[in-house]
C-alpha positions in Angstrom: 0.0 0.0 0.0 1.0 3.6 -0.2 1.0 6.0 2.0 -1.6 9.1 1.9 -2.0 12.2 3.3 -5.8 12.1 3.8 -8.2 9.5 5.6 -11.2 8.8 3.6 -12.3 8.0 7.6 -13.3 10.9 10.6 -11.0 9.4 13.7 -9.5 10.7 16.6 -7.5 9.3 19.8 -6.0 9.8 22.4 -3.6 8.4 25.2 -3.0 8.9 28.7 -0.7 7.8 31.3 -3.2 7.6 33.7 -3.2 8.4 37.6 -1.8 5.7 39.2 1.3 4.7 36.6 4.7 5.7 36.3 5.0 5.3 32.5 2.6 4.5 29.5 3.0 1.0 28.2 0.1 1.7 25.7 0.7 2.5 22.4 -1.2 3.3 19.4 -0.7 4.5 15.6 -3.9 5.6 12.8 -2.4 5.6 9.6 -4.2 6.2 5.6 -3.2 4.4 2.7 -4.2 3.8 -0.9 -4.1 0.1 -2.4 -1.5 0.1 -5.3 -4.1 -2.6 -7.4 -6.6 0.1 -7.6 -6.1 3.0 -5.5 -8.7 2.1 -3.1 -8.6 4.2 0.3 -7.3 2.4 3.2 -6.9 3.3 7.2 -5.1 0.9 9.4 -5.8 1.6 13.7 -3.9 -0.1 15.9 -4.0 -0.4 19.9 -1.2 -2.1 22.1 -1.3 -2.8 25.8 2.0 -3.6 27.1 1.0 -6.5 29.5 1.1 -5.0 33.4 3.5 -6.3 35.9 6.4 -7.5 33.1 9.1 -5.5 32.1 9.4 -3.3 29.2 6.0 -3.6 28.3 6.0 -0.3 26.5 8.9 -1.4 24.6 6.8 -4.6 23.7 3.8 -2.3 22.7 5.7 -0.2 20.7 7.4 -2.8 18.7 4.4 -4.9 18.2 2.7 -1.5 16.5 5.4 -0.9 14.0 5.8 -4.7 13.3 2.3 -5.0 12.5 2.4 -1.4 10.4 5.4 -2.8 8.1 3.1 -5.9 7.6 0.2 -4.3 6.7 1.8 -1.7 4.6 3.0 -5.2 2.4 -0.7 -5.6 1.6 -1.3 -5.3 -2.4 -5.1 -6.3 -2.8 -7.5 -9.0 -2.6 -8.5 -10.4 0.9 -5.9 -8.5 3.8 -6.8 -11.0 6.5 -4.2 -13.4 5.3 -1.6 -10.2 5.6 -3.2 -9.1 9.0 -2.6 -12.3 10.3 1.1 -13.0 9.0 1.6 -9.3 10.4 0.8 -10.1 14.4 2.9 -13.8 14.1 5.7 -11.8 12.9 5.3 -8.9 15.8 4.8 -11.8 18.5 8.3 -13.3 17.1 10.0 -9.8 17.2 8.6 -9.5 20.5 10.1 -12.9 21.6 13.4 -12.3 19.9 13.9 -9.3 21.5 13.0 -10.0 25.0 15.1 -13.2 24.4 18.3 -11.1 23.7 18.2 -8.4 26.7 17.6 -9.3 30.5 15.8 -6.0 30.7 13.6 -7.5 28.3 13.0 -10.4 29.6 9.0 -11.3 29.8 7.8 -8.0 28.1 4.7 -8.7 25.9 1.5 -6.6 24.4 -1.8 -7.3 23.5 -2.9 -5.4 20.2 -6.6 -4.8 18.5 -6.1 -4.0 14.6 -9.0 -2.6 12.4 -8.0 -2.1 9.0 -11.3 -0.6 6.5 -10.1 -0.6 2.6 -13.2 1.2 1.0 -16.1 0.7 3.2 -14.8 -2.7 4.3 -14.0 -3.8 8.1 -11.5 -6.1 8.6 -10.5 -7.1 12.5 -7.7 -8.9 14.5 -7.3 -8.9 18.3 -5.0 -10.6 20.7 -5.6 -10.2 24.4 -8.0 -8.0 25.8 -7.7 -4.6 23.8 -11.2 -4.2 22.7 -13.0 -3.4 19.1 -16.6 -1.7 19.9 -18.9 -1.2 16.9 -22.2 1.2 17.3 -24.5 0.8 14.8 -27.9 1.9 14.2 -28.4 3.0 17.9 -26.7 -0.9 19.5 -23.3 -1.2 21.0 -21.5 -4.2 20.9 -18.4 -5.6 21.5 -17.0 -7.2 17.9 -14.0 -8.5 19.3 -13.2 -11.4 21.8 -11.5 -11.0 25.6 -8.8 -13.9 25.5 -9.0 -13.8 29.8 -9.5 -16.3 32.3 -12.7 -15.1 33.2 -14.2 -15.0 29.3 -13.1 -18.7 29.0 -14.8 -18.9 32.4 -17.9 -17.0 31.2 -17.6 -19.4 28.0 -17.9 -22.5 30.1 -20.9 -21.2 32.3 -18.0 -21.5 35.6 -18.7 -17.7 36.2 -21.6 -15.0 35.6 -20.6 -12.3 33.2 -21.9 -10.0 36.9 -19.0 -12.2 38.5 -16.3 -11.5 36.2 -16.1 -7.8 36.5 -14.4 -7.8 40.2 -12.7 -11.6 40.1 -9.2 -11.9 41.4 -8.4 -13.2 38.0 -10.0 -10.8 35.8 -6.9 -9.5 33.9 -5.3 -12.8 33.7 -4.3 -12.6 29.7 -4.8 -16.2 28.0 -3.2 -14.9 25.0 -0.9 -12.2 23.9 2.0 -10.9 21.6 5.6 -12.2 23.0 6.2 -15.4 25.2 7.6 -18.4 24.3 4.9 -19.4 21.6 3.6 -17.2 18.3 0.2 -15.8 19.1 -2.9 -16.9 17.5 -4.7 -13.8 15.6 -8.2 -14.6 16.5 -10.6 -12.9 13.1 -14.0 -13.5 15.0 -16.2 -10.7 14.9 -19.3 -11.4 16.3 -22.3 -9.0 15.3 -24.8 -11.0 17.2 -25.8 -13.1 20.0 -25.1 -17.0 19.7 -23.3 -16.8 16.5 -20.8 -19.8 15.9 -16.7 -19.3 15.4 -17.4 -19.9 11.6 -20.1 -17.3 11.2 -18.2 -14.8 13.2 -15.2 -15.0 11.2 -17.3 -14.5 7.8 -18.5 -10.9 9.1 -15.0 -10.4 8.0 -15.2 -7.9 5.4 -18.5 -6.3 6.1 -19.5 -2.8 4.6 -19.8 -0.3 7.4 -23.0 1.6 6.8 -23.5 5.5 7.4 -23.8 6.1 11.0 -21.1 3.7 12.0 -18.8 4.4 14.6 -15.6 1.9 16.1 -14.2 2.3 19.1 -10.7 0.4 19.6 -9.7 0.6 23.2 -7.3 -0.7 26.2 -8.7 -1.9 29.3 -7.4 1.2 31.0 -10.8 2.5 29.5 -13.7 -0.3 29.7 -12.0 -0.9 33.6 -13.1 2.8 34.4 -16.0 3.1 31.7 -19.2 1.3 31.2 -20.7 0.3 28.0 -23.9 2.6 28.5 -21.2 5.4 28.9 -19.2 4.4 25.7 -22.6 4.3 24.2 -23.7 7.8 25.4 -20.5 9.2 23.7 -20.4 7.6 20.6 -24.0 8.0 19.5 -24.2 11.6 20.8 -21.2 13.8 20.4 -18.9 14.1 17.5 -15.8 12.5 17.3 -13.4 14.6 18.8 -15.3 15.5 21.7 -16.5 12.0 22.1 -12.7 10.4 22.5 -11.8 13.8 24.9 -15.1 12.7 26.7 -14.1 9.3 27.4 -10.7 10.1 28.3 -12.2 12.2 30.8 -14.7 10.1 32.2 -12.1 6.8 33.0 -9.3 9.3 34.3 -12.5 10.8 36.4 -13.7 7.3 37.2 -9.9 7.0 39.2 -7.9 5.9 35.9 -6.0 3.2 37.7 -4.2 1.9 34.2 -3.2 4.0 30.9 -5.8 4.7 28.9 -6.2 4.7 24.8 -8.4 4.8 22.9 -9.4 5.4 18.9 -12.6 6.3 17.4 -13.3 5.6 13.8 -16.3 6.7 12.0 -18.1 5.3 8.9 -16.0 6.1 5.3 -17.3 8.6 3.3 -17.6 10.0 0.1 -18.4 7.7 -3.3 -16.6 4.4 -1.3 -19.4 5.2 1.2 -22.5 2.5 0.2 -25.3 4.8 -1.1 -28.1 5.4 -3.6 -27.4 6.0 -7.7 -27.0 9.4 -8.2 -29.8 11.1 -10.5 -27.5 11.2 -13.6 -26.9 7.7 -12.8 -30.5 6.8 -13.0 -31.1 8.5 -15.9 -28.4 7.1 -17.8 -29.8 3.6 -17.2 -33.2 4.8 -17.9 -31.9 5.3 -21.7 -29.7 2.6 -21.5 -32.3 0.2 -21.3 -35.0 2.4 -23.5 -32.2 2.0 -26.5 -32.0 -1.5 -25.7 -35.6 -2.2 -26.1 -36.5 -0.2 -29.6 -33.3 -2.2 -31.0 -34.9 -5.5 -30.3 -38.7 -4.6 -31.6 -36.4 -3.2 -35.0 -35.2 -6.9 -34.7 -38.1 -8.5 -34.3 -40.2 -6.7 -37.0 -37.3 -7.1 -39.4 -37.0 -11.0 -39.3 -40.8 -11.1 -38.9 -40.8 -9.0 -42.5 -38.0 -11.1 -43.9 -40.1 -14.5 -43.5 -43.4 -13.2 -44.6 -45.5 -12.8 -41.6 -45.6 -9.4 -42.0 -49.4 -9.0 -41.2 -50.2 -5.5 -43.0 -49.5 -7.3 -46.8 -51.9 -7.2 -49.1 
């Protein structure tokens, strides 16, 4: 892809150290892009949590966001989960590498939410418990999945979603970029309740309609925020003021982790899904009125040339 200057996408983010922390192990990058095939608009967003209580987890967050970046840029056309995918193995090995080489480093690691939209287009990766939010025609929902303890708990009918919220083991990360083992992108995106792995994974690719707004996030925000609060800013101010109002609310709420967060709204202009134009209805209109005097010509013509012609004498 190449880079652009403009985002066919509205977005703003922000970042924050927070109030109880000592550095900010979260990182984040929105970048625009045109596919080379056909000079499609492209935006990639990316959020990256540098895992709590290990070392160097900023350093892990940062690398994992330009690792995936480089990947991503790669991408030429056709279907980009295949690139998206290849792009977070290859972070989680630089990760590794790197934390493998330096004592300092030892342990570091990141989770990461991706959101790359080529034309209208959503495509989705997440590994950890960075969160993708999607708020469409007046319904939040979380479109990515927590890889925690207490979401495989949830899963398995152990715990109540109510129960989860204050466990003991609520940030315990089942997955993440770094460790001794690659991570495993996980491309669900469920859009409704009860929805199988298979069905989640085709939303893949889905047109975002006009209205649309994404919210990629770190737990430093849904820790301090609820969802009827995310909701409230989303739906109701624009986008600026909506990513300055959550800021505000989880640093209000005691903001006792960084804090990032990126809002994306639906694309717009002609990759934007919408009705034919006038011209372009009219055009069609003739199109098809040309169409249908050449064939009665036709038809008269042979009917003429083999004497059925029924106005002869």
């Amino acid at each position: 892809m190449i880079a652009d200057q403009q985002s066919h996408i509205t977005y703003a983010a922000r970042t924050d150290m927070g109030k109880k922390r000592r550095v900010n192990e979260d990182r984040y990058i929105v970048r625009a892009y045109r596919v080379e095939e056909n000079r499609t608009p492209a935006l990639l967003a990316i959020v990256a949590d540098g895992i709590g209580g290990h070392q160097a987890g900023d350093i892990a967050a940062q690398l994992t966001v330009e690792t995936i970046t480089q990947g991503v840029a790669t991408f030429q056309g056709g279907d980009p989960l295949p690139c998206l995918q290849s792009a977070i193995i290859e972070a989680g090995r630089v990760v590794s590498t790197n934390a493998a080489e330096s004592e300092r480093l030892a342990g570091m690691g990141s989770t990461v939410a991706v959101a790359l939209i080529v034309g209208p287009r959503l495509y989705t990766v997440t590994v950890g418990d960075s969160r993708i939010y999607l708020l469409r025609q007046g319904r939040l929902r979380q479109v990515s999945i927590d890889h925690t303890w207490v979401q495989e708990a949830i899963d398995y009918d152990i715990i109540s979603p109510e129960e989860a919220k204050d466990h003991p083991q609520a940030h315990v990360i089942r997955r993440h970029i770094g460790g001794k083992q690659l991570p495993e992108p996980d491309i669900r995106m469920p859009l409704e309740d009860g929805e199988n792995d298979s069905r989640a994974i085709s939303n893949q690719g889905m047109h975002l309609k006009r209205g649309d707004r994404l919210l990629l996030c770190t737990d430093g925000l849904t820790d301090m925020v609820t969802d009827l609060e995310i909701y409230q800013a989303l739906k109701e101010k624009p986008v600026e003021e909506a990513a300055e109002s959550l800021l505000d609310l989880a640093l209000d709420h005691g903001g006792h982790d960084n804090i990032t967060l990126i809002i994306l709204a639906a694309p717009k202009g002609r990759h934007q899904e919408r009705p034919r134009s006038k011209f372009g209805c009219l055009l069609a209109a003739a199109v098809s009125s040309l169409i249908l005097i050449l064939i009665t010509a036709l038809a008269l013509v042979a009917v003429w040339w083999f004497g059925f012609w029924p106005w002869s004498p």
